[in-house]
PASEBA-1860 file (N, C-alpha, C; in nm, 3 decimals):
! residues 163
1> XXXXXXXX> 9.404/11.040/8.999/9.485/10.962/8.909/9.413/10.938/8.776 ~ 9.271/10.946/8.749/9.205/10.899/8.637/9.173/11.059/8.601 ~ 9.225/11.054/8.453/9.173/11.188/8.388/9.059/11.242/8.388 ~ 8.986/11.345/8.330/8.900/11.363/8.356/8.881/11.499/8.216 ~ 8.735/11.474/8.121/8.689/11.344/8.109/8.756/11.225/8.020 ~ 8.713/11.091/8.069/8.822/10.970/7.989/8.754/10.983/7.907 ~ 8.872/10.951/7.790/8.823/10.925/7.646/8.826/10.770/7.646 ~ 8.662/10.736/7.597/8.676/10.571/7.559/8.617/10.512/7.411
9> XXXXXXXX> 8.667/10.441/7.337/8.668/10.370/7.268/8.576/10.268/7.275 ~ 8.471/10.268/7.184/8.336/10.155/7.190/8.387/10.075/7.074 ~ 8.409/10.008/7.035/8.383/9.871/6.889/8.319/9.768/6.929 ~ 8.220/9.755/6.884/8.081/9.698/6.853/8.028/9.686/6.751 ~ 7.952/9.618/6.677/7.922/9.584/6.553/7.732/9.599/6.591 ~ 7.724/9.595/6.688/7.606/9.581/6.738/7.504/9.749/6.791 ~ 7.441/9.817/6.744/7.427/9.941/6.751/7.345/9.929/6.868 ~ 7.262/9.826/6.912/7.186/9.853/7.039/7.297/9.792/7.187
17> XXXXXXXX> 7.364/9.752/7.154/7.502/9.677/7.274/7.555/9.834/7.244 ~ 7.589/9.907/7.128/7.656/10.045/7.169/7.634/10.152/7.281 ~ 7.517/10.065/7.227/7.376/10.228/7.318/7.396/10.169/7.462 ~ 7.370/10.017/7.499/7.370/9.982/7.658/7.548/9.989/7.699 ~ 7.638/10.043/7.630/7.711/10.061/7.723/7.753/10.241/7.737 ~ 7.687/10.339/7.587/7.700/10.428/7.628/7.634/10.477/7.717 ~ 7.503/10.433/7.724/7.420/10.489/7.855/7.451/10.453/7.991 ~ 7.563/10.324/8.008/7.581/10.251/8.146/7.700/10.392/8.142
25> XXXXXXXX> 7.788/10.399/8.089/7.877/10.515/8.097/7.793/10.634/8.173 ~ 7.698/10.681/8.054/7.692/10.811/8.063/7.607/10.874/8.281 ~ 7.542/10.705/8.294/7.481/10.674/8.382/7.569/10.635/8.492 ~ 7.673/10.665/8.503/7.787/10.618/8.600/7.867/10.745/8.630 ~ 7.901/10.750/8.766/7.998/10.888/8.829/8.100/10.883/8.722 ~ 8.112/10.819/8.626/8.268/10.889/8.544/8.205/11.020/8.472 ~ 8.267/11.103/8.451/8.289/11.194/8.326/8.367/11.125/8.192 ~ 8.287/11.137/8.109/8.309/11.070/8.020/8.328/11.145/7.825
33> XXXXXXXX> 8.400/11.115/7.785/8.396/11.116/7.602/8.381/10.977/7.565 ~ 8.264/10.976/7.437/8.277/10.824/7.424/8.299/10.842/7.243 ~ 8.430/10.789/7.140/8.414/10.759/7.052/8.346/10.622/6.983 ~ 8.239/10.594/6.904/8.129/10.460/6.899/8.229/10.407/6.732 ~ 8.282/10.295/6.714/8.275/10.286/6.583/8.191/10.080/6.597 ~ 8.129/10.093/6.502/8.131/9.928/6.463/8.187/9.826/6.455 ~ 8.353/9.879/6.369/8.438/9.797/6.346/8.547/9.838/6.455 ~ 8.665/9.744/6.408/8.740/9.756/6.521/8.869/9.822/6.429
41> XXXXXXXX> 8.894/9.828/6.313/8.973/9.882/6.194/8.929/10.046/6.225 ~ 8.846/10.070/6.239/8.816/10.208/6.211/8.822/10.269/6.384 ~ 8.807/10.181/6.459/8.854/10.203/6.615/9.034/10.205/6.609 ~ 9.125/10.147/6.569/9.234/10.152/6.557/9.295/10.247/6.486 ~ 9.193/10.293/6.402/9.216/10.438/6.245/9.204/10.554/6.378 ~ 9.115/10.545/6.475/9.066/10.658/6.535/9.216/10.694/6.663 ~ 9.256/10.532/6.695/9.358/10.599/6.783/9.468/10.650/6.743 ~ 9.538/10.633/6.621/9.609/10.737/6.531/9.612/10.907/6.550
49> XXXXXXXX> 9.481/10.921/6.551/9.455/11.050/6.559/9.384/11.096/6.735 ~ 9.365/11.022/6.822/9.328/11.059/6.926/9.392/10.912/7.050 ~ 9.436/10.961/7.108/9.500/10.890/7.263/9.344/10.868/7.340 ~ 9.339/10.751/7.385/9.226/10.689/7.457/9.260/10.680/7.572 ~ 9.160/10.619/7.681/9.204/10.623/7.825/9.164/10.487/7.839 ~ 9.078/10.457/7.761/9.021/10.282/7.782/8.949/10.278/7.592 ~ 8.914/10.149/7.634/8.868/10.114/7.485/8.762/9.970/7.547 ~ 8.678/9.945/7.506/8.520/9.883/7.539/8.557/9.806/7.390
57> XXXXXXXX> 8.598/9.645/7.398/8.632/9.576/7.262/8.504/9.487/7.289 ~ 8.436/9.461/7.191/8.313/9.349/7.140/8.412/9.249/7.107 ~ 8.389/9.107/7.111/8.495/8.981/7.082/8.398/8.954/6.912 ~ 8.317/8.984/6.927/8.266/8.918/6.797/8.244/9.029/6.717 ~ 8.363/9.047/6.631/8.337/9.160/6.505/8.367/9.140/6.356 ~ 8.339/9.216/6.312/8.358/9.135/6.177/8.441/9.185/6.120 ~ 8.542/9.090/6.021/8.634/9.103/5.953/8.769/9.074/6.036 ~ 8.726/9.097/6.159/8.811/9.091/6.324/8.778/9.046/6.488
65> XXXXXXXX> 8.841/8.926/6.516/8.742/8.930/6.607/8.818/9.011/6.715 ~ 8.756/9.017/6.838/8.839/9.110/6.950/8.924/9.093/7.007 ~ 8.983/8.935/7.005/9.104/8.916/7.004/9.242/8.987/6.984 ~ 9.143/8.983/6.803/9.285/9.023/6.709/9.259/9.172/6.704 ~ 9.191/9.248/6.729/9.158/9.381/6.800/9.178/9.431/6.930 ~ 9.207/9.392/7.036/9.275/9.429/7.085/9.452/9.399/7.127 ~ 9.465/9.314/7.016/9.597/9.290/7.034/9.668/9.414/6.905 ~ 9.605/9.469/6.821/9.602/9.573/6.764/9.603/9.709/6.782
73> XXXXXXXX> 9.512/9.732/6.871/9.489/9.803/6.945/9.573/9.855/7.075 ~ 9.631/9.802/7.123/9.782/9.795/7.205/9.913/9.792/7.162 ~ 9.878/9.749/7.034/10.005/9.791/6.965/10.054/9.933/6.935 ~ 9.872/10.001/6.877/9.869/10.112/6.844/9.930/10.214/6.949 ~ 9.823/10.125/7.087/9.865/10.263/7.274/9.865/10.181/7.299 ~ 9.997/10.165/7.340/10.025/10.025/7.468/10.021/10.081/7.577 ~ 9.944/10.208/7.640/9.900/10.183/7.743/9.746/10.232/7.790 ~ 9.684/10.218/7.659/9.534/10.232/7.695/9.481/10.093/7.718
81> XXXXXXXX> 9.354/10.117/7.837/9.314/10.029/7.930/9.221/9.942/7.830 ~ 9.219/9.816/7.764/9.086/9.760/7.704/9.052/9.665/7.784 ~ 8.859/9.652/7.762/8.819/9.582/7.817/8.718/9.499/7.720 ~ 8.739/9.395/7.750/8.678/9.280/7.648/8.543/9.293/7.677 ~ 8.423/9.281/7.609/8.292/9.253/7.628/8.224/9.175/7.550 ~ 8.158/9.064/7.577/8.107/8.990/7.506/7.953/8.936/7.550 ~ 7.894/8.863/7.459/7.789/8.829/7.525/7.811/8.642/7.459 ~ 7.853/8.624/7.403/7.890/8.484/7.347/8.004/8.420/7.375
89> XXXXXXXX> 8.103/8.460/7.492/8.216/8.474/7.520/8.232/8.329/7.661 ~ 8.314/8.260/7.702/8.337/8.182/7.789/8.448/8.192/7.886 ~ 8.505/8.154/7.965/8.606/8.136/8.049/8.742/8.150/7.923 ~ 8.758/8.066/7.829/8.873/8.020/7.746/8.857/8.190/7.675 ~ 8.779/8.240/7.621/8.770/8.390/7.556/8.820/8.472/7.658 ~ 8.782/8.479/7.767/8.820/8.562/7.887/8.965/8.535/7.889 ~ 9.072/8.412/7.938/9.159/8.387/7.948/9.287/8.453/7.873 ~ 9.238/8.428/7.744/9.276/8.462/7.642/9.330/8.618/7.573
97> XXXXXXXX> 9.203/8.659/7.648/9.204/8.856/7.632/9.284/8.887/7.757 ~ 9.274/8.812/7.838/9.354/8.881/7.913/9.511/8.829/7.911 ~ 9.571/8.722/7.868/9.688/8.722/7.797/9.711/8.820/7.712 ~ 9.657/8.865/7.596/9.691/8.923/7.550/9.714/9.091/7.584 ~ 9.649/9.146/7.715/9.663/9.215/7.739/9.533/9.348/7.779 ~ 9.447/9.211/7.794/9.298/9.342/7.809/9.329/9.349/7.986 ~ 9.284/9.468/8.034/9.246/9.442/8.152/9.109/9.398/8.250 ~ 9.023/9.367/8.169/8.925/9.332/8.250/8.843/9.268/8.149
105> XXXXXXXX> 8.739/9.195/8.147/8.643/9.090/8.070/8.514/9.127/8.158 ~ 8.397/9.166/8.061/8.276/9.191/8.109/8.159/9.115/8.007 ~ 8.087/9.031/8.058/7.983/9.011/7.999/7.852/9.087/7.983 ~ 7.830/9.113/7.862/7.705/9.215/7.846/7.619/9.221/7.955 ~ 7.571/9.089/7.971/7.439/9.067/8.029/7.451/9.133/8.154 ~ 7.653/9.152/8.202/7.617/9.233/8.348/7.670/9.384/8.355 ~ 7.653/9.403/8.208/7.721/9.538/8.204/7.547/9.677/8.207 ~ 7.625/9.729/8.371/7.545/9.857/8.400/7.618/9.961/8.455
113> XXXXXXXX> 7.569/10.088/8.507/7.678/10.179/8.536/7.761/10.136/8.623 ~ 7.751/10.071/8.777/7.814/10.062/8.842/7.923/9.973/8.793 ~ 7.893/9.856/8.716/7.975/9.705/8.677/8.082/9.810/8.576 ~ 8.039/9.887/8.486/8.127/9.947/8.406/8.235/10.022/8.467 ~ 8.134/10.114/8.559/8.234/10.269/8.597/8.352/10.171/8.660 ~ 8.319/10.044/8.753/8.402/10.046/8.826/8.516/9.961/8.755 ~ 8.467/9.840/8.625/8.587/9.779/8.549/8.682/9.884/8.454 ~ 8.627/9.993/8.423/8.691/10.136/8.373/8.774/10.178/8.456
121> XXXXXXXX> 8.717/10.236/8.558/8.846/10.277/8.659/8.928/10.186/8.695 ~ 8.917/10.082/8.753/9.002/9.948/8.759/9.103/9.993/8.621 ~ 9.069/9.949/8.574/9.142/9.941/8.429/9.253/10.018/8.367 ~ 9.183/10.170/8.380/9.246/10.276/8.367/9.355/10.301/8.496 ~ 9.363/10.277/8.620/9.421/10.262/8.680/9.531/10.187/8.685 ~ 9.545/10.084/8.658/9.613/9.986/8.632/9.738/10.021/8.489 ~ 9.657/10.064/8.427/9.698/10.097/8.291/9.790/10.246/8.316 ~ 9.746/10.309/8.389/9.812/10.436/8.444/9.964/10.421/8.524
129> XXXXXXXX> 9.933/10.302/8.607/10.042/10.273/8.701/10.164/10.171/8.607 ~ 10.086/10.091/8.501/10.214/10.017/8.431/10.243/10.130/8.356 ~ 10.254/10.208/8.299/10.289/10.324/8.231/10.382/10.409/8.298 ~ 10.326/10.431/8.434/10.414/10.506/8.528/10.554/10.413/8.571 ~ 10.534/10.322/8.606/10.706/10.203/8.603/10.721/10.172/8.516 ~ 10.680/10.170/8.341/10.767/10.204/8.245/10.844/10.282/8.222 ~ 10.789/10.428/8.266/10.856/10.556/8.253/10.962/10.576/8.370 ~ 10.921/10.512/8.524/11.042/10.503/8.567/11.151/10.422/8.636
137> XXXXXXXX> 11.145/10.278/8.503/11.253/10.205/8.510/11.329/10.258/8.397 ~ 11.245/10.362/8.242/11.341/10.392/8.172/11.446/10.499/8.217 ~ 11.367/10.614/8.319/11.480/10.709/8.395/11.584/10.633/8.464 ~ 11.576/10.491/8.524/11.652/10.454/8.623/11.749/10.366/8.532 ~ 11.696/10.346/8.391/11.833/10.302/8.319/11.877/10.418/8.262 ~ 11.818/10.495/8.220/11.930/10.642/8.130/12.000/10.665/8.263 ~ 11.958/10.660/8.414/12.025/10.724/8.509/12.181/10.620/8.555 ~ 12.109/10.501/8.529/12.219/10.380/8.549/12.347/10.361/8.425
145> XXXXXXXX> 12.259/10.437/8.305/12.374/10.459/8.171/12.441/10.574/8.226 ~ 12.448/10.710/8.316/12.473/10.818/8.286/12.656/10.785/8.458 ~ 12.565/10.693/8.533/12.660/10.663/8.620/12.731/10.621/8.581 ~ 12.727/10.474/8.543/12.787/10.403/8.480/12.948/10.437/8.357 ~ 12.861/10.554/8.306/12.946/10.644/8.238/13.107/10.794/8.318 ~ 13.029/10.807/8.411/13.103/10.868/8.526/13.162/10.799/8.562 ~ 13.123/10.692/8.672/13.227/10.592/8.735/13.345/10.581/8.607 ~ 13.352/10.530/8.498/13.464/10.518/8.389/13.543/10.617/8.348
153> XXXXXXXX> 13.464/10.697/8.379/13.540/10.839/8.384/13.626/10.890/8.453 ~ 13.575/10.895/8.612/13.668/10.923/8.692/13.759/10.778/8.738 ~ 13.747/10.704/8.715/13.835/10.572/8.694/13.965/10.624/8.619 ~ 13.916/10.674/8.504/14.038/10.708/8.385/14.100/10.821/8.425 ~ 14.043/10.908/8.482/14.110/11.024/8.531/14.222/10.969/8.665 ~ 14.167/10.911/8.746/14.257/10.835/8.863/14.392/10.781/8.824 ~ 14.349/10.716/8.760/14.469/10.596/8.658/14.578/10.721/8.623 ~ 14.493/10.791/8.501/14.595/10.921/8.449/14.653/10.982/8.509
161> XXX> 14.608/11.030/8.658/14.688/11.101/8.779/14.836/11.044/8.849 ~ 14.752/10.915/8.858/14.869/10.844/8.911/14.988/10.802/8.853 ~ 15.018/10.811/8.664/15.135/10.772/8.649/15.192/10.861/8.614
END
């Protein structure tokens, strides 16, 4: 069910927090692509041009915090998997990202391959399956428009027979 390799999305402002989560990646059973940007503007510029599988959001960025980045960021792919990471972050930050739509909240301090690979797959999973009952409650309404449309049909044809 998880592609292979996932494309993920780093925004971080922080170049050595980049490095400890590309190496917890690269150090974890996923197969992996990792795009790194700083900001979270130029992470949102990037999904324009490339579909992600997850996205790794820093809460403290500048000009943006990760909040308002990944609520951006889902706008862009509403169904790539983000996961909040912070190291200055509390219960109320956590809460919060995940209202808005992250799937998982990781604090730096416990982010290693295993803590990652497995809030990634989590994530991406999750993100895979709401995608998949988007796509098929929309077949089961074009299919419920297409009945719906028949039944009236042969209704009118009945009617017409009979007088």
């Amino acid at each position: 069910m998880i592609p292979t390799p996932l494309k993920i999305l780093i925004a971080d402002d922080d170049a050595g927090d980049r490095k400890q989560i590309v190496r917890a990646l690269k150090h974890s059973e996923l197969a992996v692509r990792v795009h790194r940007d700083a900001e979270c503007q130029r992470g949102i510029g990037a999904c324009r041009n490339s579909a992600f599988d997850c996205a790794v959001v820093d809460y403290r960025l500048p000009g943006q915090d990760g909040l308002e980045g990944l609520t951006a960021l889902l706008a862009e792919q509403g169904y790539m998997a983000v996961i909040m990471a912070t190291s200055q972050g509390d219960e109320m930050v956590a809460t919060e990202a995940m209202k808005r739509g992250a799937a998982d909240y990781i604090p730096k301090a416990l982010i290693n391959p295993q803590s990652l690979s497995r809030s990634v797959r989590n994530a991406v999973e999750r993100a895979t399956l709401r995608k998949k009952v988007a796509q098929q409650a929309e077949e089961l309404e074009n299919f419920s428009r297409v009945l719906v449309h028949d039944l009236k049909e042969r209704s009118t044809l009945c009617r017409d027979s009979l007088r």
